[in-house]
N, C-alpha and C positions, 0 to 999 in steps of 0.2 A: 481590547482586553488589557488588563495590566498585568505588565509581564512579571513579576513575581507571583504571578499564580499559575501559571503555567510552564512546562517543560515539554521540549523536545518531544512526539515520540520516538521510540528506538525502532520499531522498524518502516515506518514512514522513512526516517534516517536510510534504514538499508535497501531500502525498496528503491531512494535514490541512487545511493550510490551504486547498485547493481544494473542502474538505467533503467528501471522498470515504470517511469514516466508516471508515478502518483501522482494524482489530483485528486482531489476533495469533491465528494457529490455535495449537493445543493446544498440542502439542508438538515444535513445533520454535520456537525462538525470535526467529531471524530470517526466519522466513516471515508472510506476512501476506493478507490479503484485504481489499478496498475496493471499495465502490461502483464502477462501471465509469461513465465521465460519455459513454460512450456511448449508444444508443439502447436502449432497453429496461430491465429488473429483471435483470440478473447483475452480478456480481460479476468484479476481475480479480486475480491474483495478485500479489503483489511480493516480490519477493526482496531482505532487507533488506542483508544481506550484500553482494550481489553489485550493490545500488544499481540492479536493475532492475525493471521491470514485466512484464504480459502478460496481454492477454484473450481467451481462445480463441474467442468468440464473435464477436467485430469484429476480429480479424484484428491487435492491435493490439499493439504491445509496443517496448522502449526504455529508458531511461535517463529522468531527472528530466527534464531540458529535454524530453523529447519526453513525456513525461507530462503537464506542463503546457502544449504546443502541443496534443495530444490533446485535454484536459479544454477547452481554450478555444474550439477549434472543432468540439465537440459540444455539442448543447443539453442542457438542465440535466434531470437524469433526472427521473423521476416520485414516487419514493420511497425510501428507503432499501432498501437489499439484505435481504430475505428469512433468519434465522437468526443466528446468533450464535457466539458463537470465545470462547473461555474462557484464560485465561492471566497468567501473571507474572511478578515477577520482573525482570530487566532484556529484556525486549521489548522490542522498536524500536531496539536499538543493535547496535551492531555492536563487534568486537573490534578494539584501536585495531593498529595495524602492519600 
């Protein structure tokens, strides 16, 4: 990709830094999966594009800030998410405009 067409997402961004282990599914590049800092081993969705989250398991879903009120007031899971997501490329960004 050339990188003047792309930026950051913001909460790929915070899905890092709260440790929630985001990787990129296959193929689609602004999709993603993370550690859910909910209760239990699953995983929740993010949609990078669209700057939101969702975990169908805890009923839970939103935008960054509500992501990281989420991750704050669940306690810290037990392990890393079960599987793995293979991908390249410009991942994690979004199309600027």
């Amino acid at each position: 990709c050339r990188s003047g067409q792309f930026r950051p997402s913001a909460i790929v961004t915070a899905a890092r830094r709260l440790k929630l282990n985001p990787m990129p599914e296959t193929h689609v590049l602004y999709r993603w999966r993370a550690r859910c800092p909910g209760r239990g081993r699953h995983g929740l969705a993010i949609d990078a594009h669209l700057e939101r989250f969702h975990c169908d398991v805890c009923g839970e879903s939103g935008d960054v800030k509500q992501l990281r009120t989420f991750a704050r007031r669940s306690r810290p899971d037990p392990g890393p998410l079960k599987g793995g997501w293979v991908g390249g490329g410009c991942v994690g960004l979004r199309p600027l405009g």
